[in-house]
C-alpha positions as CSV (number, residue, x, y, z in Angstrom):
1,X,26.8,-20.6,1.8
2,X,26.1,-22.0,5.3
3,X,25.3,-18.3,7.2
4,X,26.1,-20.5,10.3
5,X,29.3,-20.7,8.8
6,X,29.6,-16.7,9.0
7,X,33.0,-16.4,11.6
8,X,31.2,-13.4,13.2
9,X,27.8,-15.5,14.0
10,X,27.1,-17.5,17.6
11,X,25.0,-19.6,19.2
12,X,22.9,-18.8,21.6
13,X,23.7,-15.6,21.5
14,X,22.9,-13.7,24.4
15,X,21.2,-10.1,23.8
16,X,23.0,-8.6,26.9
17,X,24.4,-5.1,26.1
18,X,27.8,-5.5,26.9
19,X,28.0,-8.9,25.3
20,X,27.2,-7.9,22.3
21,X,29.7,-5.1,22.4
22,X,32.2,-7.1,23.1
23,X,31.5,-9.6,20.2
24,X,31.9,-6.3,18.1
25,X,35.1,-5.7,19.3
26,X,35.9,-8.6,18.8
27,X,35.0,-9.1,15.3
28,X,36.7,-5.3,14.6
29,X,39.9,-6.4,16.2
30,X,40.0,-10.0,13.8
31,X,39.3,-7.9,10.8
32,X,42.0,-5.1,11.8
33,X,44.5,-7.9,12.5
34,X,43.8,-10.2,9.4
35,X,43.5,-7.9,6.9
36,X,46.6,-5.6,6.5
37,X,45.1,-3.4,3.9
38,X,42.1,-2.7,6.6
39,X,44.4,-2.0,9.2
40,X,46.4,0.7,7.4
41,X,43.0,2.8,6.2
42,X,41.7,2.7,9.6
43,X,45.2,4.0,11.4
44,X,45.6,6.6,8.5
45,X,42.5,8.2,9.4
46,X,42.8,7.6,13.3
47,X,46.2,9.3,13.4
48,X,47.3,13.0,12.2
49,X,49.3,12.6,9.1
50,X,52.7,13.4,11.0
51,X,52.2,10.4,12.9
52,X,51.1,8.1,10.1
53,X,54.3,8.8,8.5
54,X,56.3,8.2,11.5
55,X,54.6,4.7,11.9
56,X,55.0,3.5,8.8
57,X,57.7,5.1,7.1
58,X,60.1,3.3,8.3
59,X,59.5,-0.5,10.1
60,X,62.4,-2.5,11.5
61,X,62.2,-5.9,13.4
62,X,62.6,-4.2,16.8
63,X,59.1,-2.7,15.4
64,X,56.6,-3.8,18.0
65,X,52.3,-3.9,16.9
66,X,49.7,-5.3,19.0
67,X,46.5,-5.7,19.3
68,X,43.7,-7.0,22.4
69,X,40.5,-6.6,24.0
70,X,39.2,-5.9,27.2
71,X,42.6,-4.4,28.3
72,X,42.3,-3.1,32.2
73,X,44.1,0.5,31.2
74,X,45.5,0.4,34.9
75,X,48.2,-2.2,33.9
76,X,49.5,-0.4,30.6
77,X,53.2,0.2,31.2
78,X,53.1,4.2,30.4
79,X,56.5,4.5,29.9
80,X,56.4,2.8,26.8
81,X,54.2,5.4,25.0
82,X,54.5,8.8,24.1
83,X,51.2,9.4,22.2
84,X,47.9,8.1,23.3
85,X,44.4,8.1,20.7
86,X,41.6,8.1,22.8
87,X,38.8,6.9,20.6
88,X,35.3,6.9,21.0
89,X,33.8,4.7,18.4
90,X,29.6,4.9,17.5
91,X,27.3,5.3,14.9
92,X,26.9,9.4,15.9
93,X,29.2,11.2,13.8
94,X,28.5,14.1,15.0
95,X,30.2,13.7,18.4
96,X,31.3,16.4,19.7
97,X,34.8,16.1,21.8
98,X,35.3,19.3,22.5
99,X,34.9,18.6,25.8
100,X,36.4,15.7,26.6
101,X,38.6,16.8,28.7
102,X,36.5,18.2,31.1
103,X,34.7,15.1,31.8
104,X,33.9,13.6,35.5
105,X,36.5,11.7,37.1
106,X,35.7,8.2,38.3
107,X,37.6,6.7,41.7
108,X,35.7,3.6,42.2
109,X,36.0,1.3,39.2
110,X,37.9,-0.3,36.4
111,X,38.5,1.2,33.7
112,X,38.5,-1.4,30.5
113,X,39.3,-0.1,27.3
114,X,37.5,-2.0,24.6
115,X,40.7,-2.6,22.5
116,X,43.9,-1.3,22.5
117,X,46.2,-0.9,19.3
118,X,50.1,-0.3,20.2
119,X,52.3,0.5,17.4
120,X,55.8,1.9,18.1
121,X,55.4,4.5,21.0
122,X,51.5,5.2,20.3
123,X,48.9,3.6,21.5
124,X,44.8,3.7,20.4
125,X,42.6,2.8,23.1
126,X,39.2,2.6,21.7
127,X,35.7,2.7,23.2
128,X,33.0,0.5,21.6
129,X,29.1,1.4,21.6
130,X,27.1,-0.3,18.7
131,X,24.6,2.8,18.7
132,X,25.1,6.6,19.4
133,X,25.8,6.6,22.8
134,X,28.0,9.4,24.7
135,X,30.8,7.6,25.9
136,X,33.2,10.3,26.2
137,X,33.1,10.3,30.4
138,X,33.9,6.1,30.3
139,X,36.7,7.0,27.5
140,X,38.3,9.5,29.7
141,X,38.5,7.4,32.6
142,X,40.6,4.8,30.9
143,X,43.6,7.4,29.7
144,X,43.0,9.3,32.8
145,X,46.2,8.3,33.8
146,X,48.4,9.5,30.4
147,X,46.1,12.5,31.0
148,X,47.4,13.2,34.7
149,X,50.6,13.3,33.5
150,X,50.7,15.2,30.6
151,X,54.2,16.9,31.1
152,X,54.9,12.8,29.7
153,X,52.1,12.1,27.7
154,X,50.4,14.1,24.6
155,X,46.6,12.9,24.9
156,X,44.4,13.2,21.6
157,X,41.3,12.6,21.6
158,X,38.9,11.3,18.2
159,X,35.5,10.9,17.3
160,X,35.1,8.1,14.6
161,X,31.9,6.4,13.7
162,X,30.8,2.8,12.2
163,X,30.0,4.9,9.0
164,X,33.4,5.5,8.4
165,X,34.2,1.7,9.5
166,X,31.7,0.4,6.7
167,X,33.0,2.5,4.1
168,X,36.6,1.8,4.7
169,X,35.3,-2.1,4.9
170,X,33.5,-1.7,1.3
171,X,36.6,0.2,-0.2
172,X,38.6,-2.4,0.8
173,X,36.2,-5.2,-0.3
174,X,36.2,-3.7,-3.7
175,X,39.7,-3.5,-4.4
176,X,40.4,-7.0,-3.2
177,X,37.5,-8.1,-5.9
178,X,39.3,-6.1,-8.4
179,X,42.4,-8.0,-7.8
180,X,40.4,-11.6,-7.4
181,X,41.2,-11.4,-3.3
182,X,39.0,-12.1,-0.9
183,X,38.8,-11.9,2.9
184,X,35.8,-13.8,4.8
185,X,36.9,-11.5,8.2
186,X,35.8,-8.7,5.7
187,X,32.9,-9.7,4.3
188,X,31.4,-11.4,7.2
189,X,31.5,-9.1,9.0
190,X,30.0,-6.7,6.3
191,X,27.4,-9.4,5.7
192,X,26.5,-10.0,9.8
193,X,26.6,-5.8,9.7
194,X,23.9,-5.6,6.9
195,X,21.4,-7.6,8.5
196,X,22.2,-6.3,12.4
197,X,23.3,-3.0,12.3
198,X,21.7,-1.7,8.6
199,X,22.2,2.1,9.7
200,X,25.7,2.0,9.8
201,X,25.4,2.0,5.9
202,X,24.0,5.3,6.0
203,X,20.6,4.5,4.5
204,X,18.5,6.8,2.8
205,X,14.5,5.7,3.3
206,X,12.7,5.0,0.0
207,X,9.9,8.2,0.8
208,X,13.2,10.5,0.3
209,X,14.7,8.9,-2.5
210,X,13.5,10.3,-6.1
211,X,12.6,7.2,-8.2
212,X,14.7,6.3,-11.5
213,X,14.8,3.0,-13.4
214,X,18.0,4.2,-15.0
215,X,20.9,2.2,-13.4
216,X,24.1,3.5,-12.6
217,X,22.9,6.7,-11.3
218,X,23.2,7.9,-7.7
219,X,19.6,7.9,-7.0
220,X,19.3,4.4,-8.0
221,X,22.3,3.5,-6.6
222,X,20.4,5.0,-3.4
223,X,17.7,2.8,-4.1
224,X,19.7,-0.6,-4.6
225,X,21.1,0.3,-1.3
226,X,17.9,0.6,0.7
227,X,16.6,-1.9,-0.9
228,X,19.9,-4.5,0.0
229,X,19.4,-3.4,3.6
230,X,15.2,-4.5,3.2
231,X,16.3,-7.8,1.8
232,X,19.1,-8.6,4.7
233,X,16.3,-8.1,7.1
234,X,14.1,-11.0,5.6
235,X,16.5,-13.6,7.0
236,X,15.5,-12.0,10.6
237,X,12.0,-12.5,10.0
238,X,11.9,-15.8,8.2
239,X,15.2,-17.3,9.3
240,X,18.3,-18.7,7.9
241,X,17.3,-19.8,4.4
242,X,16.5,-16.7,2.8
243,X,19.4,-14.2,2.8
244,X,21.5,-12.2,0.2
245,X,22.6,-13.7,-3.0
246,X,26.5,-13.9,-2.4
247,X,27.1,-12.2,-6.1
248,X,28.4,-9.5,-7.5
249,X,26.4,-9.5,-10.4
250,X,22.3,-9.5,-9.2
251,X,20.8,-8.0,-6.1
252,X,18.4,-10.7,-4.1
253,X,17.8,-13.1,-1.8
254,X,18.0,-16.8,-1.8
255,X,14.8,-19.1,-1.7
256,X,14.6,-22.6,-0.2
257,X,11.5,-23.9,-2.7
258,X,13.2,-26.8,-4.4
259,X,11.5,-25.6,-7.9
260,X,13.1,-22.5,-7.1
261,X,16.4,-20.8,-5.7
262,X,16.2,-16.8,-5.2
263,X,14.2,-13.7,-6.0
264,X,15.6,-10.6,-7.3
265,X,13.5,-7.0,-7.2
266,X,14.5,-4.2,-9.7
267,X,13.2,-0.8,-10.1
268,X,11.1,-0.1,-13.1
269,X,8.9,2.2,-14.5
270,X,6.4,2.0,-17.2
271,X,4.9,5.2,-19.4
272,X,1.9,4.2,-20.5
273,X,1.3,3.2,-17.2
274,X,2.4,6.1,-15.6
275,X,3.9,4.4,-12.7
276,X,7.2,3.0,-11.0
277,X,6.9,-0.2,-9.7
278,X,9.2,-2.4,-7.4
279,X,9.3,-5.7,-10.0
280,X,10.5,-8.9,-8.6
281,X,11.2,-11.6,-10.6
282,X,11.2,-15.8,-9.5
283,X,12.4,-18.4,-11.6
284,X,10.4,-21.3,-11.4
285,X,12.0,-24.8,-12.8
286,X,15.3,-22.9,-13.9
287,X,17.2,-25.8,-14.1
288,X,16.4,-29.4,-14.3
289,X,15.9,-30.5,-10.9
290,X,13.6,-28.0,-9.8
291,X,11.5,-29.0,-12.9
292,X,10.7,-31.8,-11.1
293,X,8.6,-30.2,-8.7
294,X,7.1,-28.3,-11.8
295,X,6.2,-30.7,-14.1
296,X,5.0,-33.7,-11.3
297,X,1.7,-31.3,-10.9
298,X,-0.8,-29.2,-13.0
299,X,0.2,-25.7,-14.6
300,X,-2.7,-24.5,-14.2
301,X,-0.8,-21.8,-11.7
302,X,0.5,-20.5,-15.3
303,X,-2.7,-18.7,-16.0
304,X,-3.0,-16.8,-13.6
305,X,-2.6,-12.9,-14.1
306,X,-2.6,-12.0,-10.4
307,X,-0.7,-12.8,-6.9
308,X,-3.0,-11.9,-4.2
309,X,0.0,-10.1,-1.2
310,X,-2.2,-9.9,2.0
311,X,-5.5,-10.1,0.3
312,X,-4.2,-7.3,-1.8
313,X,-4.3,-8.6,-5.7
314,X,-0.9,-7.1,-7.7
315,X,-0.2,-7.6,-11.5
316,X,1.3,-11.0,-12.2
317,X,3.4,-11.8,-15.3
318,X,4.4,-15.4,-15.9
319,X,6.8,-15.8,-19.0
320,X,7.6,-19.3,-20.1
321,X,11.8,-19.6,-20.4
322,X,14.3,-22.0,-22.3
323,X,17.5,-21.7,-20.4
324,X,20.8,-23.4,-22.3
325,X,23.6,-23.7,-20.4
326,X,27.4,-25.2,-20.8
327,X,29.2,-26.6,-17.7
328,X,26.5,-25.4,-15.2
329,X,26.8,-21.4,-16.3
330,X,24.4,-19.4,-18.4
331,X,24.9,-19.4,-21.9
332,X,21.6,-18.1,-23.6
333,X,17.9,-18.1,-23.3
334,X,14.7,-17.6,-24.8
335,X,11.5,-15.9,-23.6
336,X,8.3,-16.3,-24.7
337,X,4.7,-16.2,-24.4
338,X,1.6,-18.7,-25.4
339,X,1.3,-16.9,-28.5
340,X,5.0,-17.6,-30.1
341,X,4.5,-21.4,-30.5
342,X,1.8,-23.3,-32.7
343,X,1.9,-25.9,-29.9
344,X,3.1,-26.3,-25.8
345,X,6.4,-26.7,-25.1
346,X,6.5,-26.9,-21.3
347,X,4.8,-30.2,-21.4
348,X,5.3,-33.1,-19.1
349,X,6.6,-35.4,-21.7
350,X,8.9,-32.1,-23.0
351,X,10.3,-32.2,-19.7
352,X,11.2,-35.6,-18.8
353,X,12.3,-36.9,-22.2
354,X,13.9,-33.3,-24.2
355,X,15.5,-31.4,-21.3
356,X,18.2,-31.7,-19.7
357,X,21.9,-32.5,-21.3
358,X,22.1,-32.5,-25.3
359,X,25.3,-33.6,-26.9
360,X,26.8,-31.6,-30.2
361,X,26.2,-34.9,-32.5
362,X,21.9,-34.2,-31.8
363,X,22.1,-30.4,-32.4
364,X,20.4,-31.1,-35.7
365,X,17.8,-33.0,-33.6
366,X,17.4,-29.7,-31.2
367,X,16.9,-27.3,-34.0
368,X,14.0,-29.6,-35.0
369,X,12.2,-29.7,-31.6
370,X,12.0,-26.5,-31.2
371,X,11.9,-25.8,-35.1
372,X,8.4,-27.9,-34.5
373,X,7.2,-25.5,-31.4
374,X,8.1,-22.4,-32.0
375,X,6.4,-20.6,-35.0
376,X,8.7,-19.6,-37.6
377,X,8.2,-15.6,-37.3
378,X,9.3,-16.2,-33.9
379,X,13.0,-16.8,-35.3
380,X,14.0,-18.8,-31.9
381,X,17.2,-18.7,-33.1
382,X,18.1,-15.0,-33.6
383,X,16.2,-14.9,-29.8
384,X,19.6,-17.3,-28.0
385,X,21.7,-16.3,-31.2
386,X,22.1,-19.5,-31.9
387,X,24.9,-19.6,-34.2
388,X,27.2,-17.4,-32.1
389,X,26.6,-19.4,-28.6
390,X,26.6,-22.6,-30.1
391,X,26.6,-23.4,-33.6
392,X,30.0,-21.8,-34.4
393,X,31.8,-22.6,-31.0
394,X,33.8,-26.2,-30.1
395,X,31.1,-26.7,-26.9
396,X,30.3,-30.5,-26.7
397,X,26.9,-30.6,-25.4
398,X,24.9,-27.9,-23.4
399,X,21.7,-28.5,-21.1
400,X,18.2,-27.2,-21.4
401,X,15.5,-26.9,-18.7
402,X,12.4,-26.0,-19.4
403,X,11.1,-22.7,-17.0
404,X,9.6,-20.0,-16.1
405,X,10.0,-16.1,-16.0
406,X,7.3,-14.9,-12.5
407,X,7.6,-11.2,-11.7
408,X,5.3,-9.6,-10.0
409,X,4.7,-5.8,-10.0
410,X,4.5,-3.9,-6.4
411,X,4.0,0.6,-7.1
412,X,6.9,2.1,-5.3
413,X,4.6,4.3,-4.1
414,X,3.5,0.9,-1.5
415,X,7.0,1.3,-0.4
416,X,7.1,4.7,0.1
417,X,4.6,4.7,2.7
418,X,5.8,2.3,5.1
419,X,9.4,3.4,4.7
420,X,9.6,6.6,6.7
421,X,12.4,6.5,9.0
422,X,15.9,5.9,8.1
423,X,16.8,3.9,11.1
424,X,13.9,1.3,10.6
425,X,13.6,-1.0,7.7
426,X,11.2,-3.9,9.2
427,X,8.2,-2.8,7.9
428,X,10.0,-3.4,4.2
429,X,11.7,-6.6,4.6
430,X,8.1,-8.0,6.0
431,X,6.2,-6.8,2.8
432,X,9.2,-8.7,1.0
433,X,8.5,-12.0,3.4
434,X,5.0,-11.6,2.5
435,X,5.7,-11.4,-1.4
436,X,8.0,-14.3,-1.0
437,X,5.8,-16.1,1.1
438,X,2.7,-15.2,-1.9
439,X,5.5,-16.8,-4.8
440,X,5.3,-19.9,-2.7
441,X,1.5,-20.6,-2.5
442,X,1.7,-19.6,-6.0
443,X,2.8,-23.2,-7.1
444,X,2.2,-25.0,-3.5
């Protein structure tokens, strides 16, 4: 995806405050009023449950909903309300609003209420700070005058933080996936949050997180989170090209090398080692046309059993791969070392005259090729389970490229120290930019 493309992302953006506050309410307002599901989560929990009830239990086409921005509250026809919301809207959710009504008056200014949500008789007037700032006295101001006449109006007044926003925004993400939906005013703005606003996700740093390889457990779940907010800040530092995989399925960043197209880290941890180690993983000439840039140069990159990060020399791993794959998805692969074939396979010639697209009519011709590589205690076959994946199955033809498996192992404990302070994850997604950066001089 073109990340220009995200609906939330300018131009020439200017890095005034209240510009970019605006922009953010903005973006909240399009999300609230293109996505229904979002918009009744977010009213359930502004309003008390009596009033939720009286909104939506009953909607006729007299019913009247709307929603704007930068609303002076001075022209708000009162009469037409009964309840007003007074919102104040950061990233401190501990708030206290207690006393919000005892806040300064102000006689010589505007009062512009960041957006304004009218459904029925009750209206939301919400104030809009990106970080924690008090904004209870410029809040009070704008429904001053509901408050001054409160023998007419009932005033209420609500604390609710861009925590809450994001995980409203996730749960609703998640069901749409569920039910093969999708809304870019959701995950745009999700995505732009990530990268701009990574707090809001309520980040753990990695010094506080207890390490585990074992997936699918809240700690690693912690650490798949930190470690998501460390990879959206690489785009900041090393610009457009490199920012999160769009999947569902793999955790990583996308890589603009030609032989190669992304780099995924995973947590690991190794016995005999006695150490837990950030791994991540690079696939050199995974499919045909990044061979090209592969196989056009020496391998003598392939011997090497170290990446120096910095001037700092980590354990390298390279892994040659066989990918085979049927209308350009992943069907199977095989992994293997020096040591598993009697003679190369990632060869020049291999590449330009074996990979690439094999019909089902030269199958036999396969099984021979790599029947003449591969050493028969290898058992290739069992390795991409041959039979099952293709064999036995009415696929035409699949395609082969000839790889390569990279990972290279970083200790956690590296991480640990520079990740201190939940609020700041730079000094991670730079080491990242400087492993990425050491995968690319790798084969330069």
């Amino acid at each position: 995806m073109n990340h220009h493309l995200n609906i939330f992302r300018f131009f020439n953006e200017s890095t005034e405050k209240e510009f970019i506050e605006n922009n953010l309410s903005r973006a909240f307002s399009l999300c609230l009023t293109n996505n229904s599901f979002f918009l009744n989560e977010y009213i359930q929990d502004i309003v008390t449950p009596e009033d939720y009830q009286y909104l939506f239990s009953s909607i006729s086409s007299d019913t009247k909903y709307f929603i704007d921005l930068q609303i002076d509250t001075a022209t708000i026809e009162k009469e037409s309300y009964k309840t007003v919301y007074a919102v104040a809207m950061t990233s401190d959710r501990s708030l206290n609003m207690d006393d919000f009504f005892t806040q300064p008056e102000y006689s010589d200014k505007k009062n512009i209420t960041d957006i304004l949500i009218t459904i029925k008789d009750i209206a939301i007037l919400i104030e809009v700070k990106r970080t924690g700032e008090d904004c209870k006295a410029q809040l009070f101001n704008q429904v001053l005058p509901f408050i001054k006449e409160k023998d007419k109006f009932e005033v209420k007044a609500k604390r609710y933080s861009w925590q809450e926003v994001v995980l409203i925004l996730e749960k609703v993400k998640h069901v749409q996936q569920l039910v093969s939906q999708s809304s870019v005013f959701i995950n745009d703005f999700l995505e732009l949050s990530e990268i701009k606003y990574p707090e809001w996700f309520e980040p753990k740093s990695f010094n506080v997180i207890p390490f585990t390889a074992q997936s699918r457990t809240p700690n690693n779940t912690q650490l798949m989170k930190r470690m998501r907010q460390a990879l959206a800040g690489v785009s900041q530092i090393a610009g457009d090209d490199y920012q999160l995989l769009p999947y569902n399925d793999r955790l990583g960043i996308s890589v603009p090398f030609g032989w190669a197209s992304e780099v995924i880290p995973e947590f690991d941890s190794y016995d005999d080692a006695i150490k837990d180690y950030v791994v991540f993983y690079i696939w050199p000439g995974n499919t045909k046309q990044q061979g090209y840039y592969i196989f056009n140069k020496p391998l003598d990159w392939t011997s090497k059993r170290t990446l120096s990060v910095d001037g700092t020399e980590y354990e390298l791993e390279i892994v040659y791969n066989v990918k085979l794959c049927h209308f350009n998805r992943y069907v199977a692969g095989i992994n293997f070392y020096n040591s598993d074939v009697s003679k190369p396979l990632h060869t020049a010639d291999n590449f330009y005259n074996q990979s690439g697209k094999w019909n089902s009519d030269s199958w036999k011709d396969f099984e021979q090729l790599l029947d003449e590589h591969f050493k028969p205690e290898f058992n290739w076959r069992d390795k991409c389970k041959w039979d099952d994946n293709f064999t036995n199955t009415d696929r035409s033809y699949f395609t082969m490229s000839l790889g390569f498996e990279v990972c290279v192992y970083i200790p956690f404990a590296n991480f640990k120290s520079i990740d201190k302070t939940e609020t700041d994850i730079t000094k991670v997604s730079d080491l990242i930019n400087r492993i990425v950066i050491a995968f690319k001089d790798l084969i330069a």
